[in-house]
VMD Tcl script that builds the backbone (N, CA, C; Angstrom):
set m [mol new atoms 261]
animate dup $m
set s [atomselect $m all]
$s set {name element resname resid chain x y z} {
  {N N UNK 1 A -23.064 -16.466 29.120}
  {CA C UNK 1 A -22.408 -15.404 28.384}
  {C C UNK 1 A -21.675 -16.011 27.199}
  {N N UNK 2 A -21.509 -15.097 26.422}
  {CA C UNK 2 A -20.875 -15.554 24.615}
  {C C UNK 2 A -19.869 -14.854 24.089}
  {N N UNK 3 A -19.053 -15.009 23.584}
  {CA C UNK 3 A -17.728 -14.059 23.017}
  {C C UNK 3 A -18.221 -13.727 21.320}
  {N N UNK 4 A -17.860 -12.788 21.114}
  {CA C UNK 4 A -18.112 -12.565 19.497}
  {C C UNK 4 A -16.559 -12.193 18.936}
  {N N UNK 5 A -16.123 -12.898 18.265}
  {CA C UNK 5 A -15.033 -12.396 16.904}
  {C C UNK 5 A -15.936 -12.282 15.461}
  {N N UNK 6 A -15.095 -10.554 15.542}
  {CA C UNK 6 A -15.730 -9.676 14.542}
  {C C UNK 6 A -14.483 -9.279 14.075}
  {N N UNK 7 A -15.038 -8.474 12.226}
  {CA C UNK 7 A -14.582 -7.855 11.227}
  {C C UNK 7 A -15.266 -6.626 11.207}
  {N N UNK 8 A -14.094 -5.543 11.151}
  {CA C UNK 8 A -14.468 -4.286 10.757}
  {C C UNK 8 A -13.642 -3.798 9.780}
  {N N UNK 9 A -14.570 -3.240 8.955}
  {CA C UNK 9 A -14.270 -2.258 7.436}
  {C C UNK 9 A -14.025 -0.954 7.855}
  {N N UNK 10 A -12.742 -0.466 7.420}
  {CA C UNK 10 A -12.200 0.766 7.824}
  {C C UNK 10 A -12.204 1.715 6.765}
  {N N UNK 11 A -11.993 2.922 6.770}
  {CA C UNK 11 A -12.404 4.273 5.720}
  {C C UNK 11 A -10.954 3.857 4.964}
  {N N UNK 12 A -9.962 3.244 5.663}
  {CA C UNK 12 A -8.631 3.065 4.983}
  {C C UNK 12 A -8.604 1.929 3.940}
  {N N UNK 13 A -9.763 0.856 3.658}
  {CA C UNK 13 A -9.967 -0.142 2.777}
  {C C UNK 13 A -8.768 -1.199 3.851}
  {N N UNK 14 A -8.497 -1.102 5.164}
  {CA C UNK 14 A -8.425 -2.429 6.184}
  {C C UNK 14 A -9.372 -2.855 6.722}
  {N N UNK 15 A -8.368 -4.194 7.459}
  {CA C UNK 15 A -9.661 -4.787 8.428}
  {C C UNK 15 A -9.250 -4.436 9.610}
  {N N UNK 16 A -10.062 -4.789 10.580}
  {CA C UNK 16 A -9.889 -4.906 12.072}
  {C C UNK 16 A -10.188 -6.335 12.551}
  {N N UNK 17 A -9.579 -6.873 13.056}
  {CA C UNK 17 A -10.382 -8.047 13.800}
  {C C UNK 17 A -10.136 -8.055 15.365}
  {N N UNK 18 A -11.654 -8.092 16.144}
  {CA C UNK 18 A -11.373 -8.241 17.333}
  {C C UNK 18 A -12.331 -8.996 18.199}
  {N N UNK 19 A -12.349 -8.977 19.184}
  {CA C UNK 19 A -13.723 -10.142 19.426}
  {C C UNK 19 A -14.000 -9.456 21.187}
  {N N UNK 20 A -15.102 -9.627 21.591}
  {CA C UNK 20 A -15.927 -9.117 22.595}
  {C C UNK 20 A -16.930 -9.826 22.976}
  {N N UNK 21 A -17.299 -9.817 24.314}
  {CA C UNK 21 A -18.749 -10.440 24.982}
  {C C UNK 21 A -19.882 -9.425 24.525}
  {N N UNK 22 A -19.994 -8.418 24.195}
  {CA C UNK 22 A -20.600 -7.263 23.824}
  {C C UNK 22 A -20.623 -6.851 22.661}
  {N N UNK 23 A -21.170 -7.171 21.451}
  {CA C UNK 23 A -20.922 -6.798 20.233}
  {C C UNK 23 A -21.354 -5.318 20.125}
  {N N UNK 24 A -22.394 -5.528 20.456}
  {CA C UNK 24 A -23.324 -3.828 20.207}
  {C C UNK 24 A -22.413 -2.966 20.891}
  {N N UNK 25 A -22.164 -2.889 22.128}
  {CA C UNK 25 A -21.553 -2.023 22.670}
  {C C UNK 25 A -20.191 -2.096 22.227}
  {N N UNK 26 A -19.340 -3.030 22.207}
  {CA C UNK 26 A -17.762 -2.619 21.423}
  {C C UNK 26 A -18.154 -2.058 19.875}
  {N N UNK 27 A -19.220 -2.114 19.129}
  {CA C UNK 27 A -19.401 -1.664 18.055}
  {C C UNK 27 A -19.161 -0.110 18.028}
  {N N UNK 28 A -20.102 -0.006 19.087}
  {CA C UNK 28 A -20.646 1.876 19.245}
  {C C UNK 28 A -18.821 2.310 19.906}
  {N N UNK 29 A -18.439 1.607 20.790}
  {CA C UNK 29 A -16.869 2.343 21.047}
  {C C UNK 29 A -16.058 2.615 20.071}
  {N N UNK 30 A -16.264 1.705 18.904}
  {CA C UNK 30 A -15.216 1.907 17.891}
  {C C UNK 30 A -15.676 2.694 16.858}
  {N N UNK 31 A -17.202 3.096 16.890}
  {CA C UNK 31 A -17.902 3.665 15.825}
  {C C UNK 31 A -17.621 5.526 16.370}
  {N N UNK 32 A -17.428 5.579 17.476}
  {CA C UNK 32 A -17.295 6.433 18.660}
  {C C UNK 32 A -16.192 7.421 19.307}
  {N N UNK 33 A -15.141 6.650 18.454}
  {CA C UNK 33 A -13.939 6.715 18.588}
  {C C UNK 33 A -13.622 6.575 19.931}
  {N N UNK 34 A -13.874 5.500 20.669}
  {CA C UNK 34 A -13.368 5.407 22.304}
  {C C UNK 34 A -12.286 3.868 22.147}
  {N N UNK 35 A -11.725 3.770 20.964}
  {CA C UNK 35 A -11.044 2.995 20.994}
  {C C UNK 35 A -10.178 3.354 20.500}
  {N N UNK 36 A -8.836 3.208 20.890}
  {CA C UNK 36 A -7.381 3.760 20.062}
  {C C UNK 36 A -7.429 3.145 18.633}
  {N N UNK 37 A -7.145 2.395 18.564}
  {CA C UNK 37 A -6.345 1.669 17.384}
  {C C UNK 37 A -7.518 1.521 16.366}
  {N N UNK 38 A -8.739 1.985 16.159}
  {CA C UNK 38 A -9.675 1.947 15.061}
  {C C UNK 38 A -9.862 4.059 15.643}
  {N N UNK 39 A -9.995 4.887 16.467}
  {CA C UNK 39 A -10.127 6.083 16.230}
  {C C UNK 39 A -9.935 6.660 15.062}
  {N N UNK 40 A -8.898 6.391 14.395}
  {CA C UNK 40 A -8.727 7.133 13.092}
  {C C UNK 40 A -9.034 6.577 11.938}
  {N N UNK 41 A -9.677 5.527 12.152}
  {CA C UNK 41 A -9.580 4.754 10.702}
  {C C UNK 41 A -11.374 5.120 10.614}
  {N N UNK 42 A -12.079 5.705 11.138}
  {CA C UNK 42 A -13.467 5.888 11.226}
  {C C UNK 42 A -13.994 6.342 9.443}
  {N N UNK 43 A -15.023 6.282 9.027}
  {CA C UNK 43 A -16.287 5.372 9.611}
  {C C UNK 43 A -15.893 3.570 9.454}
  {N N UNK 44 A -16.187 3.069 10.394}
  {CA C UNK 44 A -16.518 1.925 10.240}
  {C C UNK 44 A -17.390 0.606 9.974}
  {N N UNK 45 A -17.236 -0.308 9.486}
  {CA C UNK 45 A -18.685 -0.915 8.897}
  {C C UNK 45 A -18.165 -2.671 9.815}
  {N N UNK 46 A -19.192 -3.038 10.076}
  {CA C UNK 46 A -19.380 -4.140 10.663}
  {C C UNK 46 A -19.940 -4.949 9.530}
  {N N UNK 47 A -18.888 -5.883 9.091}
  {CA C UNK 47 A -18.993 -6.687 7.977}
  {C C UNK 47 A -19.170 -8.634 8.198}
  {N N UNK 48 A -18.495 -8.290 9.231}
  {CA C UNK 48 A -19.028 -9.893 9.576}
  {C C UNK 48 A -18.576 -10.318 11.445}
  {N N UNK 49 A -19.210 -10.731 11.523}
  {CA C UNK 49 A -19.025 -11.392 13.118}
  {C C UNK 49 A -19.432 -12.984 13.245}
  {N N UNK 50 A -18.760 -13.827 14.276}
  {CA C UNK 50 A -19.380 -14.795 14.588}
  {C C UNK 50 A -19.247 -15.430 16.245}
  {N N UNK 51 A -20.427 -16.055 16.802}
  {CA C UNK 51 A -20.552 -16.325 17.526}
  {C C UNK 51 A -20.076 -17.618 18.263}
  {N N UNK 52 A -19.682 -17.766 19.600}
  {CA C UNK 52 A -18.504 -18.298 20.390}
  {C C UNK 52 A -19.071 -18.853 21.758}
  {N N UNK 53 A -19.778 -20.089 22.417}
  {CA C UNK 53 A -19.398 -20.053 23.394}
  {C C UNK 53 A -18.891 -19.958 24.797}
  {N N UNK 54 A -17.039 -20.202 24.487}
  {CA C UNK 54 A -16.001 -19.541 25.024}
  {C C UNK 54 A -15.113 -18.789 24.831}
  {N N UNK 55 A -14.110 -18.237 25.575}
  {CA C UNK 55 A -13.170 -17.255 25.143}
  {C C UNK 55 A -12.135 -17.881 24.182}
  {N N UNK 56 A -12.002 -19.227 24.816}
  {CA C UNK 56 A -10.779 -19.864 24.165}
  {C C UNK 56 A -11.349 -19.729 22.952}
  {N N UNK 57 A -12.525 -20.312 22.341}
  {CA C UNK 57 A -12.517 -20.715 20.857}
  {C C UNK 57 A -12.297 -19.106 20.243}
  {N N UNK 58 A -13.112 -18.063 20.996}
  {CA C UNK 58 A -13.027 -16.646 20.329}
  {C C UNK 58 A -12.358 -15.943 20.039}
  {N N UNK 59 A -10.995 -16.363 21.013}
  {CA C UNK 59 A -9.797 -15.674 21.107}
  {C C UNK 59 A -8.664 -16.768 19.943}
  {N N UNK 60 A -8.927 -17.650 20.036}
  {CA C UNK 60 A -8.150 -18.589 18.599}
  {C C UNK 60 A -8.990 -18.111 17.475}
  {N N UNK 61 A -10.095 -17.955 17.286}
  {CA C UNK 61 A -10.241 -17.579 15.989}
  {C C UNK 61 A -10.048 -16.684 15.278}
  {N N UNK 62 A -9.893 -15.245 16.484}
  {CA C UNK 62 A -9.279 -13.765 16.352}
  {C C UNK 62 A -7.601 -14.012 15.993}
  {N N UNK 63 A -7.065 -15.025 16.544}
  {CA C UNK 63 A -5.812 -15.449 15.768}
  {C C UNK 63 A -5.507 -15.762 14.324}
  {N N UNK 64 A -6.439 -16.494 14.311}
  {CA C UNK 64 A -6.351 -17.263 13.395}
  {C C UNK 64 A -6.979 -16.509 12.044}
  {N N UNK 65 A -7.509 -15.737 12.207}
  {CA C UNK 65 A -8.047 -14.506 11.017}
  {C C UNK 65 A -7.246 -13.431 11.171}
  {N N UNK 66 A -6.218 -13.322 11.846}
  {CA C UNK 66 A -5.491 -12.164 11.380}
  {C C UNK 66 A -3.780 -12.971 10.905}
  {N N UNK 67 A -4.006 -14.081 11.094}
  {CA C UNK 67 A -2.912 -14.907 9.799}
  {C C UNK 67 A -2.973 -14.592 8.708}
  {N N UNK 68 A -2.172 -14.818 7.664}
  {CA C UNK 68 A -2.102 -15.037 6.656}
  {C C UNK 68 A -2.940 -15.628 6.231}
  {N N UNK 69 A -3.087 -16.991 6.420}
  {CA C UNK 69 A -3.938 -17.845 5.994}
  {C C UNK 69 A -5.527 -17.480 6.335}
  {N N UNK 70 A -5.629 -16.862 7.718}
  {CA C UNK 70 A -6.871 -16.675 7.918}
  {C C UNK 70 A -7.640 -15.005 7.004}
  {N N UNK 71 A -6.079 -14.335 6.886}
  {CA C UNK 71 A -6.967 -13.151 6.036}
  {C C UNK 71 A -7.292 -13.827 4.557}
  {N N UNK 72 A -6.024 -14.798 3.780}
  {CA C UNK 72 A -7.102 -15.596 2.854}
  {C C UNK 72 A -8.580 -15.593 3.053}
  {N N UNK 73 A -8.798 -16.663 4.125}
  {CA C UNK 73 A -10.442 -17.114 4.254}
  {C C UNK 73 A -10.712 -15.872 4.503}
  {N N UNK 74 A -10.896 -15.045 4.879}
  {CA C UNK 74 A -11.283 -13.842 5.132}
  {C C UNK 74 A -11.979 -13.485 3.413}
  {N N UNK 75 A -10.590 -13.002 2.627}
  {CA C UNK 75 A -11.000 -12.685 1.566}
  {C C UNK 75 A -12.199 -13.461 0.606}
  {N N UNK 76 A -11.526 -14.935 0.734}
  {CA C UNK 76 A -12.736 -15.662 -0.090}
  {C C UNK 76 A -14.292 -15.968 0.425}
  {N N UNK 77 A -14.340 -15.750 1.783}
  {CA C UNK 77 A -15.752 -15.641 1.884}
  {C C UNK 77 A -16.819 -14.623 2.055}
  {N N UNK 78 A -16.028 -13.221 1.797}
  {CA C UNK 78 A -16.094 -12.151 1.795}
  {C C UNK 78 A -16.284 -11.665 0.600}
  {N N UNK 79 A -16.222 -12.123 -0.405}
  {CA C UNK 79 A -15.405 -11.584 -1.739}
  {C C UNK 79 A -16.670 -10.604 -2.434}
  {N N UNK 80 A -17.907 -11.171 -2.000}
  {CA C UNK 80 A -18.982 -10.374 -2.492}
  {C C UNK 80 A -19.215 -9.167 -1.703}
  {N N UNK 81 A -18.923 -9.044 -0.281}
  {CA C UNK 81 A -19.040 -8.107 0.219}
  {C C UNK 81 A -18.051 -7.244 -0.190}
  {N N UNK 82 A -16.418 -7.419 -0.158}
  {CA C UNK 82 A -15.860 -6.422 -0.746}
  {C C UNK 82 A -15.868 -5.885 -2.227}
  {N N UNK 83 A -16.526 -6.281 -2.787}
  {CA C UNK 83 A -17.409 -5.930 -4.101}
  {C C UNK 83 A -18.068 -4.909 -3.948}
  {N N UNK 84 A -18.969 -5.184 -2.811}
  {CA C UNK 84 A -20.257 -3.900 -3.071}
  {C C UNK 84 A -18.961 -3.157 -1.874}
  {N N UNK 85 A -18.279 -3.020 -1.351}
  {CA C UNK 85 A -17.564 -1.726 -0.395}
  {C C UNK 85 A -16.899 -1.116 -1.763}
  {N N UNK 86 A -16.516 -1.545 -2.667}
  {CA C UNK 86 A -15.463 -1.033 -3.725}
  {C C UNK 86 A -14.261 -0.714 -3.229}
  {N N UNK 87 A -13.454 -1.717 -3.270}
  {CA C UNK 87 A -12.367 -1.636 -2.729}
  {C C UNK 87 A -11.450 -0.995 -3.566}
}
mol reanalyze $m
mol bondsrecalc $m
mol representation Tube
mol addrep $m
């Protein structure tokens, strides 16, 4: 089994970051509204994810991208994608 930390694009021009053994299926919950804390921010776009492993590394990197520093990297390797979203 594998953990995924993912980015989601919200109708509000935020992110989400969260991470799951289940990408597809935590996708459709949040696309679905069966998740609190993204329900209202719908539609959502799955903009980047990456693959893990273990929990430990998945769950530090979900830290570590919702830093400061990590929404930096966020932004700069992103920068073309939030281009074409029109932020």
């Amino acid at each position: 089994m594998g953990y995924y930390t993912y980015i989601l694009f919200a109708k509000d021009k935020k992110l989400y970051i969260g991470y799951s053994t289940n990408l597809k299926q935590r996708f459709e919950k949040h696309t679905t509204g069966k998740v609190r804390s993204t329900k209202h921010r719908r539609p959502l776009k799955l903009i980047h994810y990456e693959y893990f492993i273990n929990k430990t590394d998945a769950k530090a990197r979900e830290i570590f991208l919702k830093s400061g520093a990590g929404h930096k990297q966020i932004m700069q390797f992103l920068k073309r994608t939030f281009g074409l979203l029109q932020l």
